[in-house]
N, C-alpha and C positions, 0 to 999 in steps of 0.2 A: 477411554479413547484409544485404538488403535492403529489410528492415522492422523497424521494431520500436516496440514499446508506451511509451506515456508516460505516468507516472500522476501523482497527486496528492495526500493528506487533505484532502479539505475537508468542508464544511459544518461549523464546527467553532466556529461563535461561536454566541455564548449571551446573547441577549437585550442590553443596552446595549454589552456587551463584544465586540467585533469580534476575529476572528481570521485572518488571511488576507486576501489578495486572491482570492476563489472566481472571479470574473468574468472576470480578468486570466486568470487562469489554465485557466479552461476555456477560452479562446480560444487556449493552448498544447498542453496536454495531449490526450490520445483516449483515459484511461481516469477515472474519480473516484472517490475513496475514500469515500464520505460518512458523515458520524458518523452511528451512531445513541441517540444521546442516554445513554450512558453515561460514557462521558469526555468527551464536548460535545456542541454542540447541541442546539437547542431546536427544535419541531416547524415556526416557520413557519421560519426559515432554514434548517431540511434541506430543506422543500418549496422555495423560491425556489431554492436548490443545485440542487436534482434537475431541477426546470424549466430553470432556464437551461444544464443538462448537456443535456438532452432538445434544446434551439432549437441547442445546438452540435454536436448528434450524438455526444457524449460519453458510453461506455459507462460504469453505474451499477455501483457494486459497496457492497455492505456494509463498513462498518469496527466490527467486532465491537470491543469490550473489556472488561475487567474493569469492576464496576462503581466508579470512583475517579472525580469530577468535582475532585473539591481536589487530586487528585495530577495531573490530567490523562490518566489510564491510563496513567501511566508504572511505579505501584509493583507489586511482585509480590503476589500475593494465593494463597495456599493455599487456594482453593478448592475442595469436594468435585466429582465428577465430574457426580451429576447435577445441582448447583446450575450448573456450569459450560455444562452440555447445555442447561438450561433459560435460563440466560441468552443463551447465541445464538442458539437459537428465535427467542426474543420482540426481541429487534434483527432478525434477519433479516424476521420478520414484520411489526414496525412499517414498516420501510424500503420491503418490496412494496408497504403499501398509500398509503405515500407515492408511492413509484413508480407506480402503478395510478393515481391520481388526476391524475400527470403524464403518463398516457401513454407511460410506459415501463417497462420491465422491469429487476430488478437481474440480474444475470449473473455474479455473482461473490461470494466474501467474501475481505476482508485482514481478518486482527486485526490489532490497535495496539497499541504499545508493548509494555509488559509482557507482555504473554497470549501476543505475536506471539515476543519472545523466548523467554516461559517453555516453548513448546507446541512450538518450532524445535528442540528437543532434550530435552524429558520427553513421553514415549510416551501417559502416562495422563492428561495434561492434552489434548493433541494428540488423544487419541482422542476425549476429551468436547467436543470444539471439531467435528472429524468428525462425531460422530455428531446435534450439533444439526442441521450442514447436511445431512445425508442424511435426517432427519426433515424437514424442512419442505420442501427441494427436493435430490435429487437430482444436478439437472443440472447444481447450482451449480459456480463452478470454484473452486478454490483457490485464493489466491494466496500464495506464503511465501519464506523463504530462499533463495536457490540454493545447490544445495548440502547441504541442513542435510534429517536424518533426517524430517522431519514430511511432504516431498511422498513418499520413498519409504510413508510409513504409508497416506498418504490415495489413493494407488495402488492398494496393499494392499488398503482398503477400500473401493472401486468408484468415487472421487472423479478427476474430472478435475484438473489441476494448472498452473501455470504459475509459474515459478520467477524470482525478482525480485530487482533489484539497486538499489543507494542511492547517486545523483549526490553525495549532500551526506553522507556520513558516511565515517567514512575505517573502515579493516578491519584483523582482527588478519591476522597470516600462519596464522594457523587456519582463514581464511574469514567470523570472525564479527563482527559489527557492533562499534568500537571502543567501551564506553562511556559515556555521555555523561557519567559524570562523571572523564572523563581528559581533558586537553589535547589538542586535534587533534582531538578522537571527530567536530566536525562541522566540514567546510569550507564556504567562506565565495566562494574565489578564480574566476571564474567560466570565466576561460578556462583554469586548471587544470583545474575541472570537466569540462569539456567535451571538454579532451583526456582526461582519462581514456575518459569515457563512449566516444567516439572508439576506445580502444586497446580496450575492452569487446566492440566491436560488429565491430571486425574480426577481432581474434586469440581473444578469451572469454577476457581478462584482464586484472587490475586490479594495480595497484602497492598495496602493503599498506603497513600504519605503519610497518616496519621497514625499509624500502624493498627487501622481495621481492618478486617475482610472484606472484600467485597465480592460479589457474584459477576464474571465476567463467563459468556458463552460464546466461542469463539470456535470457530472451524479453520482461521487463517494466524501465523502469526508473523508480524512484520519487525526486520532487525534494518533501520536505516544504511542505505550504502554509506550517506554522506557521514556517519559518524566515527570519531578517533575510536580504533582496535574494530571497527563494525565487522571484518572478517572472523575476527576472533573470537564475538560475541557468537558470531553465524553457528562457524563450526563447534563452540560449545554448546550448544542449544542443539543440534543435529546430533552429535556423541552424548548426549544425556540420554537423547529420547530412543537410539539405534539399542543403547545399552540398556535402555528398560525396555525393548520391545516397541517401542511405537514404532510405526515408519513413517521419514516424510515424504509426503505426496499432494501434486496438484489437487487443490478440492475440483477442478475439471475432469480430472481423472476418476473418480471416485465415483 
């Protein structure tokens, strides 16, 4: 591999409450997740986010989620399909005309947290998350699991896809996100981190919690904003891979 995507969650603070270093971090990253005001985010710091992605060249993408601001989109929510449909419309929509106003285009959606789990392996969640982004833009890409049944769906359904992996969370030997309320679910150690990402980017494999291999094929890889040192993780993950030659780059770009 001689390129690959770097992303992020940000815009994700909420008026006094500060979340992340956005700033920091868009000067690492080449992609941005940015809330849109369901589990965070408030409308002028998505705009200041989305601007200062726009002056870095940082591609925009949607961070869809359930609607939970006190759980942070972390909890599962049983939502019906078209309440589901209709809530990623109206983020993806808010965000264009955020983005429009900056000058730039969104190009993508992640969900978060929860919806991002729930949808990675339930078909009918997964398909009401599809079918918002084929209703408002088409050309949108996906972003999801590597691995996990939701890009073969959105294939399926005419959606472009790109398949993503997580510097800062450790994995079952299933392939699936440890957690987070297990011990270990999130790492912390940075040049651990970075050798993984490292074995990721050459072979297409990640040491799991059990300490097996597993096959992870990924094109994107994600360092949470919200997490303790998440800057530090960033820039070592970007200085591992400059130093072996990778470069990071929007998979839009590419």
């Amino acid at each position: 591999m001689t390129a690959i995507d770097l992303n992020s969650d940000l815009g994700e603070s909420y008026g006094a409450w500060g979340m992340g270093d956005d700033a920091a971090m868009l000067a690492i990253v080449s992609s941005a997740n940015i809330a849109c005001g369901f589990h965070a985010g408030d409308p002028l710091g998505i705009l200041k986010t989305v601007k200062a992605a726009a002056e870095r060249g940082v591609s925009v993408g949607a961070h869809v989620s359930y609607p939970d601001r006190v759980g942070f989109g972390r909890r599962d929510m049983g939502v019906t399909s078209p309440e589901l449909t209709a809530d990623v419309i109206y983020q993806i929509g808010a965000l264009k005309g955020v983005a429009a106003a900056a000058g730039v285009v969104v190009g993508y959606v992640k969900p978060h947290g929860a919806l991002y789990n729930r949808i990675a392996h339930d078909p009918i969640q997964g398909q009401a998350v599809i079918d918002g982004i084929k209703a408002i833009d088409p050309d949108l890409v996906l972003m999801g699991l590597a691995g996990a049944p939701i890009l073969k769906l959105a294939h399926k359904s005419g959606l472009k896809t790109v398949a993503e992996a997580f510097a800062d969370r450790a994995y079952t030997a299933g392939g699936e996100l440890v957690s987070r309320r297990e011990p270990g679910a999130v790492l912390h150690d940075t040049t651990v981190i970075a050798r993984r990402m490292l074995q990721l980017a050459h072979e297409g494999t990640i040491e799991a919690i059990d300490g097996s291999t597993i096959k992870v094929d990924a094109q994107s890889i994600c360092v949470h904003g919200d997490s303790p040192g998440a800057v530090a993780i960033a820039q070592a993950i970007r200085q591992a891979f400059e130093t072996d030659g990778i470069t990071v780059r929007s998979f839009l770009a590419a």
